[in-house]
C-alpha positions as CSV (number, residue, x, y, z in Angstrom):
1,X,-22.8,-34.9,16.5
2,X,-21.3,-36.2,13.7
3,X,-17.5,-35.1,12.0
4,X,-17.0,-34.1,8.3
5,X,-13.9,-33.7,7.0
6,X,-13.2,-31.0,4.2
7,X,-10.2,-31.3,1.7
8,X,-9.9,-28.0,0.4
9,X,-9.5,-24.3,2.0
10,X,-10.8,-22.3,-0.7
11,X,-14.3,-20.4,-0.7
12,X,-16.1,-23.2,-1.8
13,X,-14.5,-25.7,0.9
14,X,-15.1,-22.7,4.0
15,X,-18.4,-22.5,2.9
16,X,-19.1,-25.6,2.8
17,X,-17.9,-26.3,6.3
18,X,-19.6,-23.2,7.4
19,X,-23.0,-24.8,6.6
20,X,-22.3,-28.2,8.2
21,X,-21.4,-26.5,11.3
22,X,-24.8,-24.4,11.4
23,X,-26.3,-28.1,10.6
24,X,-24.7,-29.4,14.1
25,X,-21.8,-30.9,12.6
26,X,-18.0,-30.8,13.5
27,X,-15.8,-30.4,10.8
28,X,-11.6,-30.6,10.2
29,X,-10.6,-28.2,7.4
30,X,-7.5,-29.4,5.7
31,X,-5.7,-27.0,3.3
32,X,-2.2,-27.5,2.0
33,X,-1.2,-24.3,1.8
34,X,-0.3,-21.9,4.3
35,X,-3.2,-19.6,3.9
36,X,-7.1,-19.8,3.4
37,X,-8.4,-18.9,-0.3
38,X,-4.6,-19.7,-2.1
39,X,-5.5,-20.4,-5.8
40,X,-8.9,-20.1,-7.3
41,X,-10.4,-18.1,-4.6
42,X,-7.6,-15.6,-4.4
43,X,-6.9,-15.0,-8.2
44,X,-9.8,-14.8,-9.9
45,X,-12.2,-10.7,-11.2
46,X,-13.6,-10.5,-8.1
47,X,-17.3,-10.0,-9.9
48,X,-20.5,-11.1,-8.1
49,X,-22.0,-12.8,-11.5
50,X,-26.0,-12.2,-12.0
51,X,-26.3,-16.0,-13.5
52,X,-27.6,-14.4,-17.0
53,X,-25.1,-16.5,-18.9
54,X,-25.6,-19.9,-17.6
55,X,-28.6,-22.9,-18.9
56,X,-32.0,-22.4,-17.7
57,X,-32.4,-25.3,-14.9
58,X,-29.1,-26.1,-14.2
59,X,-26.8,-25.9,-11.0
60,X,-25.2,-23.2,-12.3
61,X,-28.1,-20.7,-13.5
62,X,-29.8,-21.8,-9.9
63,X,-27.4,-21.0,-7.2
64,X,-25.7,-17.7,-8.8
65,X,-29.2,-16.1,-8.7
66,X,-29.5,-17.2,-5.3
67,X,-25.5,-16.5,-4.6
68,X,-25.8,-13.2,-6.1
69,X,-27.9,-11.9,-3.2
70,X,-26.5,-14.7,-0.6
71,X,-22.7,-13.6,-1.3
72,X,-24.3,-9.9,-1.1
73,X,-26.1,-10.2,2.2
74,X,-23.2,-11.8,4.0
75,X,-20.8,-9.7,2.9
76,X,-22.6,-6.7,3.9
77,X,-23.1,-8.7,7.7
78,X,-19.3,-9.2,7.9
79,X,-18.1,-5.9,6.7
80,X,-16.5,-7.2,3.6
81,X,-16.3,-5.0,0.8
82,X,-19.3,-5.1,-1.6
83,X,-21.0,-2.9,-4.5
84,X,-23.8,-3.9,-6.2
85,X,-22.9,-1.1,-9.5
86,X,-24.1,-3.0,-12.5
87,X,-22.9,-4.0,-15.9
88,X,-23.0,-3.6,-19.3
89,X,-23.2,-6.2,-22.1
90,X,-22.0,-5.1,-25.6
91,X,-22.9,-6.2,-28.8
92,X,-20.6,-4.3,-30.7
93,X,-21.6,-5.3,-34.5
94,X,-24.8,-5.9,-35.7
95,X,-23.5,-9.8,-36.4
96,X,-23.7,-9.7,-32.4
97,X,-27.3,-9.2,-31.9
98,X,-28.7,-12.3,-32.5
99,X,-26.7,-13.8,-29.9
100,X,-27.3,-10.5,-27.2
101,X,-31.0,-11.1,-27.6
102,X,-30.6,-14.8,-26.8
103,X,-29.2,-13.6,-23.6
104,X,-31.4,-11.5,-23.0
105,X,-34.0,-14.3,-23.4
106,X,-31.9,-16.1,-21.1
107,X,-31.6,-14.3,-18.5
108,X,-35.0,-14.0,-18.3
109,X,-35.4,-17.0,-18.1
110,X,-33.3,-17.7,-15.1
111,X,-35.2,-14.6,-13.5
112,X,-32.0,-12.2,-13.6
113,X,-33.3,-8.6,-15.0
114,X,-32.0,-7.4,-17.5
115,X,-32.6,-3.9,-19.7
116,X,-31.9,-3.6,-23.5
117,X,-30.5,-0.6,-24.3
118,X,-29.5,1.4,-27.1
119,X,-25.7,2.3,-28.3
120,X,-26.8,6.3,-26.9
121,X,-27.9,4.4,-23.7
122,X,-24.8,2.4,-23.5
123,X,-22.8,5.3,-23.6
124,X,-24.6,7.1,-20.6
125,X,-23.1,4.4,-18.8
126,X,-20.1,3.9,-20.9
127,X,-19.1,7.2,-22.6
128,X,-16.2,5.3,-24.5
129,X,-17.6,2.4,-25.3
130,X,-18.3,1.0,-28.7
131,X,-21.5,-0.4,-28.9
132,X,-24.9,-1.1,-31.5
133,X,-26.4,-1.9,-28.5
134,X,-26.4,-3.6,-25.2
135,X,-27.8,-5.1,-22.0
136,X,-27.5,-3.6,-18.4
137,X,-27.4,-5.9,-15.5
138,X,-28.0,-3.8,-12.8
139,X,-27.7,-6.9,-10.2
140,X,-24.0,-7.7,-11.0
141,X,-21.3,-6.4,-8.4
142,X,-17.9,-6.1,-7.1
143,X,-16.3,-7.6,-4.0
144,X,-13.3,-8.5,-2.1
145,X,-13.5,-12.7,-2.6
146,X,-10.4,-13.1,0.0
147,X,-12.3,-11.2,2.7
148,X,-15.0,-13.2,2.2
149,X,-12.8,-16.0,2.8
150,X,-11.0,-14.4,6.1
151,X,-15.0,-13.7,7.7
152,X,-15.9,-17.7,6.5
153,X,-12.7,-18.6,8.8
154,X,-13.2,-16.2,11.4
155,X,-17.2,-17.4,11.8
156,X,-15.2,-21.3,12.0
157,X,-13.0,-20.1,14.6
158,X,-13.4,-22.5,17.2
159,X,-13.7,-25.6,14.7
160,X,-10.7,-28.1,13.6
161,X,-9.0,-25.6,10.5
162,X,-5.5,-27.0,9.3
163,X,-3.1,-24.8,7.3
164,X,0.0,-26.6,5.8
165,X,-1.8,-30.2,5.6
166,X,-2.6,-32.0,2.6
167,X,-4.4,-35.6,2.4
168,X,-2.0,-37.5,1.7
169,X,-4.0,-40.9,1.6
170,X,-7.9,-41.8,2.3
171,X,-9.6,-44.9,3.1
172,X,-13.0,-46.2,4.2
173,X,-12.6,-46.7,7.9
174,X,-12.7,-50.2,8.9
175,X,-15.4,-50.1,11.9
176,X,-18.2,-47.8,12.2
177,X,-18.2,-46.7,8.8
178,X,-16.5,-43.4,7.8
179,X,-12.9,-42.1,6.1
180,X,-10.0,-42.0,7.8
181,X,-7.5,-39.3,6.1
182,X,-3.7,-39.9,6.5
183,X,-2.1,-35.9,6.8
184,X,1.8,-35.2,7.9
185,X,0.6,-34.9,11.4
186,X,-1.1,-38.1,11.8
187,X,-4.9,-39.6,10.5
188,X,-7.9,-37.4,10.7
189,X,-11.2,-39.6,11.8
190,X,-14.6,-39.1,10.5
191,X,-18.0,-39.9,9.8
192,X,-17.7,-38.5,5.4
193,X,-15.3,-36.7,3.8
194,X,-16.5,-33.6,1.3
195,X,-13.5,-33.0,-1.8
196,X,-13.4,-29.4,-2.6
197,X,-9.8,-29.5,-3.6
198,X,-10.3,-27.2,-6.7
199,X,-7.1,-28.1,-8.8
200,X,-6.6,-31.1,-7.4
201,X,-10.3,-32.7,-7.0
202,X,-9.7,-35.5,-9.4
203,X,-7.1,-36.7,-7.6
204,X,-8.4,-36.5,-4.0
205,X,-11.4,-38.4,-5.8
206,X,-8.9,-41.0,-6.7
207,X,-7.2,-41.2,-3.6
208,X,-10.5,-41.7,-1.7
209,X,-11.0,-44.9,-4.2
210,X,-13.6,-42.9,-6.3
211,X,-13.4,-43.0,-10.1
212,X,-13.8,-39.5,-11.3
213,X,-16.4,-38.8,-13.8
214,X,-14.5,-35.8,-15.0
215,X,-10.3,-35.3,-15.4
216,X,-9.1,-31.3,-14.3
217,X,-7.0,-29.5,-16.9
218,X,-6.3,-26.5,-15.6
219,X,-6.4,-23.3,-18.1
220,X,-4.8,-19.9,-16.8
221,X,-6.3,-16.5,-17.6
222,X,-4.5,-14.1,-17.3
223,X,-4.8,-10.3,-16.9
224,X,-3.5,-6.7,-17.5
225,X,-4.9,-3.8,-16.1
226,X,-5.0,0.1,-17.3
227,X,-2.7,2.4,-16.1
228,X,-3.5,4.9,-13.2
229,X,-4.2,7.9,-16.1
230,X,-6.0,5.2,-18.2
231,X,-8.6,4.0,-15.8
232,X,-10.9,7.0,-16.8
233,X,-11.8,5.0,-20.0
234,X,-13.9,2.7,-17.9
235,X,-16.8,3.7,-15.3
236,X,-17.9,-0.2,-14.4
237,X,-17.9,-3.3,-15.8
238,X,-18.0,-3.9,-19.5
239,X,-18.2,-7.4,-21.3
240,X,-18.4,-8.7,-24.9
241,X,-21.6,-11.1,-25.7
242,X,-20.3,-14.7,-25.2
243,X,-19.6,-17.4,-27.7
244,X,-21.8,-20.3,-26.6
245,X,-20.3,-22.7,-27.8
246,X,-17.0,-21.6,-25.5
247,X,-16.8,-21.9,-21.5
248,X,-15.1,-18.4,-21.1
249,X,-16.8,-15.1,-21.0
250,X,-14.1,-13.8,-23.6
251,X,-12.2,-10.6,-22.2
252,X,-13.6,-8.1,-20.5
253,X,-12.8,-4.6,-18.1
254,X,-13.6,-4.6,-14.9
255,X,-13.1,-1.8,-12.3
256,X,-12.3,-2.7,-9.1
257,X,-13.1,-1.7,-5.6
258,X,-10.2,-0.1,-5.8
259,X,-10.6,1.6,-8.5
260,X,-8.4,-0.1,-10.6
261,X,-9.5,-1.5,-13.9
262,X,-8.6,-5.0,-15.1
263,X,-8.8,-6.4,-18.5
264,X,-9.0,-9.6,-19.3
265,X,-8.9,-12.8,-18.8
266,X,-7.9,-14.7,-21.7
267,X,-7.5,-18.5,-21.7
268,X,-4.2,-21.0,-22.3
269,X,-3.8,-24.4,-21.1
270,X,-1.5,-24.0,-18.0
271,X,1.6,-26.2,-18.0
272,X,1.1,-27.1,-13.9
273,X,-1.8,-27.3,-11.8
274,X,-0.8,-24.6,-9.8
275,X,0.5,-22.9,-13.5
276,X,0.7,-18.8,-13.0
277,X,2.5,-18.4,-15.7
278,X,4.6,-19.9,-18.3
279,X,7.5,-20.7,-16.3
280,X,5.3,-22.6,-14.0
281,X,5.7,-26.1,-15.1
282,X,5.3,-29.4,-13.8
283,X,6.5,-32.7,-15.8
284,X,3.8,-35.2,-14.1
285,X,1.0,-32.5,-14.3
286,X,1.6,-32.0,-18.0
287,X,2.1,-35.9,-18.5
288,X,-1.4,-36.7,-16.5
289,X,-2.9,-34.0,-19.1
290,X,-1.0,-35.3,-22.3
291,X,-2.6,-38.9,-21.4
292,X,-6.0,-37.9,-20.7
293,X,-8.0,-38.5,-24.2
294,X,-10.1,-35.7,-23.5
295,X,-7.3,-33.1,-24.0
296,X,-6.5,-34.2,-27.8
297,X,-10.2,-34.5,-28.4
298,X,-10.4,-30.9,-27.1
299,X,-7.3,-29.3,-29.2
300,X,-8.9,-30.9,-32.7
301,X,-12.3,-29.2,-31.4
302,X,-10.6,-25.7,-30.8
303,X,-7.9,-25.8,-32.7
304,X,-7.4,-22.4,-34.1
305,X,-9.1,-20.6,-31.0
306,X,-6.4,-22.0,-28.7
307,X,-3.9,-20.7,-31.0
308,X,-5.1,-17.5,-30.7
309,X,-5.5,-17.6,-26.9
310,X,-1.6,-18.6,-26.9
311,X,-0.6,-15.6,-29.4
312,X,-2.8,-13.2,-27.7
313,X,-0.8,-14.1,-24.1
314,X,2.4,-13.1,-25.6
315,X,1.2,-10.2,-27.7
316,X,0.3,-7.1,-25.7
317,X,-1.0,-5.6,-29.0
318,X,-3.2,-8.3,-29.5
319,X,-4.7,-8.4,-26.2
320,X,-5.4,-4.0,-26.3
321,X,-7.1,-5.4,-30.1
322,X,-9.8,-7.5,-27.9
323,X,-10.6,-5.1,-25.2
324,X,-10.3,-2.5,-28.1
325,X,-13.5,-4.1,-29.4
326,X,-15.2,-3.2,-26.5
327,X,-13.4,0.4,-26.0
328,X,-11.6,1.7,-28.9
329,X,-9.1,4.1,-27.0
330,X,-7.7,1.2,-25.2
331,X,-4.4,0.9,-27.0
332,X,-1.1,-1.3,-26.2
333,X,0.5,1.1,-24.6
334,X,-2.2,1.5,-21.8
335,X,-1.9,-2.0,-20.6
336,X,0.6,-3.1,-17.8
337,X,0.7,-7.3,-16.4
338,X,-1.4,-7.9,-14.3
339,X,-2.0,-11.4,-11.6
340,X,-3.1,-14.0,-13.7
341,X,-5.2,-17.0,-12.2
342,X,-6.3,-20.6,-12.9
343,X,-9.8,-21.9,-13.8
344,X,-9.9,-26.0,-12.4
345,X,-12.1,-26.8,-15.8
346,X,-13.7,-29.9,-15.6
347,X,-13.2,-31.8,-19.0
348,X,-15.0,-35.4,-19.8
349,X,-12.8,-37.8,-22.0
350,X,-14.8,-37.5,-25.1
351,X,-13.8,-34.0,-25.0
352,X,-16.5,-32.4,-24.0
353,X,-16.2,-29.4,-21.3
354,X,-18.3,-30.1,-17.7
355,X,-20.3,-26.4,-18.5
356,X,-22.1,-26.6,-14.7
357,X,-21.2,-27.9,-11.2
358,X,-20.1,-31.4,-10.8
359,X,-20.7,-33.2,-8.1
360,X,-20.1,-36.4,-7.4
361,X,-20.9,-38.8,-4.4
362,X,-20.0,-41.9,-3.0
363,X,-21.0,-43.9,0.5
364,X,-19.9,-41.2,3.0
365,X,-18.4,-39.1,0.3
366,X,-19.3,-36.2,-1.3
367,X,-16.6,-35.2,-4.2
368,X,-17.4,-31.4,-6.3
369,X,-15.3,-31.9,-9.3
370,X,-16.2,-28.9,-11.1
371,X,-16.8,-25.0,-9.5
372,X,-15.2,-22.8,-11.3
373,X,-16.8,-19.2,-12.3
374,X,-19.4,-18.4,-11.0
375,X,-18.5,-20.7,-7.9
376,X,-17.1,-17.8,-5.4
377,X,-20.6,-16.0,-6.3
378,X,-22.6,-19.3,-5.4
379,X,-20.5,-20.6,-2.9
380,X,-23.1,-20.2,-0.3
381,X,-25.5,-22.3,-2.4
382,X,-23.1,-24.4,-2.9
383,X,-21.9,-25.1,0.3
384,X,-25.8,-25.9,1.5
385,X,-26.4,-28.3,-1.8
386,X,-23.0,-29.9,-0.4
387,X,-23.8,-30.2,2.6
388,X,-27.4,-32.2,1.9
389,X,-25.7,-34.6,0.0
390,X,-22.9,-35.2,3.0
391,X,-26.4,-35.7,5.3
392,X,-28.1,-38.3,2.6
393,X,-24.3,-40.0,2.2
394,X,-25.0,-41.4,6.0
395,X,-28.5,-41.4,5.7
């Protein structure tokens, strides 16, 4: 039996671990905070993706297909909250439909199915919806990500799972191969270390002595959702078509299992890692993102779409004017703050965005430097792709 140690208690990182130990591995879970799921995995839609949006081929497109029925299967095993209710995709000027049938094509392509429908159609679903026409995805859902993460634990229970402990230092073990990771309460031993430190998995790459091929800048989205006596604008899930040449869906509504309705996310550089909102800053974490070339080469590239991603997040009317794209009754007034969350985005230095998983390995090592949306969907996947490059690390 061999020991794997995992940096990083989120979805991705329990998963991960989850699949070594079904592989007849031990593994030592080390998470710095005080609970499982903290950042990305605990503030993000809560949408089981279908993989329609993602390039034919890639990581991406491959594991949410797969994830999308993976996530599905074991949350209905463990009792974790799950529907499977469908969503609609709204081209809401004719300008639109060029890009909604490339999507279409797309999806296809990656096997997801999807229906075109008509704007009457779309309204059968969507009574107030605004639409010349649209696509249904019948195999996108809604699910409680954070349970997911509390049954990952509770199938680990038994196994080596540190709350409160960050790595504080790593080295290459001096006999017998391996990492040994330096913690508060003393060195963890083992045979390869897997990085799936979200926010931080640049930086646990460097401290492990591997050059990163990809710097984090973190980006918050943030949220609002309807009121109570609003919510009856929205039956499902209802999203804009995408800009391709953007990583972000754009914002959308989403009713939860709850039966709330959020709205959002938009997108603004966060001023810390860990960056909720705009009071949430960090001097070294905006300094490491001020240095990083990538960043400037970013800004010129999106200049006036980051400006309005920053007006929109202090402008409640210009948010309800997004979502009133979509759903024209949505006004200002219907709108109240929601949780907002963090996307780890993955950003090369000459300012091109990392657009699917990122993984990067090293003797013993396995580092994934990129898994943001739709990573909670594929984090199965994700965790068995890890988990075969830990096993050809040693071989």
């Amino acid at each position: 039996m061999r020991r794997v140690v995992v940096v990083g208690g989120g979805i991705v990182g329990l998963a991960t671990a989850r699949e070594l130990v079904r592989r007849g591995h031990a593994v030592t879970v080390l998470e710095k905070e005080a609970r499982w799921g903290a950042h990305q995995s605990g503030h993000n839609s809560n949408v089981v993706h279908a993989g329609l949006y993602y390039r034919p081929g890639s990581l991406k497109a491959r594991m949410s297909v797969a994830g999308n029925a993976s996530i599905v299967a074991f949350a209905r095993e463990h009792g974790v909250p799950v529907e499977v209710c469908g969503k609609l995709v709204v081209a809401t000027s004719r300008d639109e439909l060029p890009r909604l049938e490339a999507l279409a094509g797309r999806a296809e392509a990656n096997g997801v199915p999807v229906r075109r429908v008509t704007a009457e159609e779309a309204r059968e679903h969507e009574p107030e919806v605004a639409a010349v026409a649209a696509l249904r995805v019948e195999s996108t859902g809604i699910i409680d990500f954070p349970a997911v993460c509390r049954a990952l634990v509770a199938e680990l229970e038994g196994h080596d799972l540190r709350l409160g402990t960050p790595a504080l230092a790593i080295r290459r073990a001096l006999a017998g191969g391996g990492v040994e990771v330096a913690t508060p309460d003393g060195v963890v031993r083992a045979d390869a270390l897997v990085n799936c430190a979200g926010l931080h998995s640049d930086r646990v790459a460097r401290l492990a002595g591997v050059a990163p091929s990809a710097a984090i800048v973190p980006f918050r989205g943030e949220y609002y959702e309807l009121r109570p006596d609003r919510r009856h604008l929205v039956r499902g899930l209802v999203y804009p078509v995408p800009d391709p040449e953007l990583p972000f869906l754009g914002v959308h509504l989403t009713r939860m299992l709850d039966g709330s309705v959020h709205a959002g996310p938009n997108a603004v550089l966060a001023l810390r890692r860990e960056g909720y909102s705009w009071r949430d800053f960090s001097a070294a974490d905006v300094v490491d993102v001020a240095r990083f070339p990538g960043t400037w080469r970013l800004a010129r590239r999106f200049a006036r779409t980051g400006a309005e991603e920053v007006l929109r997040s202090f402008s409640r009317k210009r948010f309800a004017a997004s979502l009133a794209r979509l759903v024209p009754a949505v006004g200002p007034d219907d709108l109240v703050r929601a949780e907002a969350g963090v996307r780890a985005q993955a950003l090369r230095a000459d300012g091109s965005l990392v657009d699917d998983f990122l993984v990067d390995t090293a003797p013993r090592q396995v580092h994934v430097l990129n898994a943001p949306s739709p990573a909670a969907t594929s984090s199965l996947e994700i965790g068995r792709h890890v988990a075969g490059a830990v096993e050809r690390s040693w071989a």
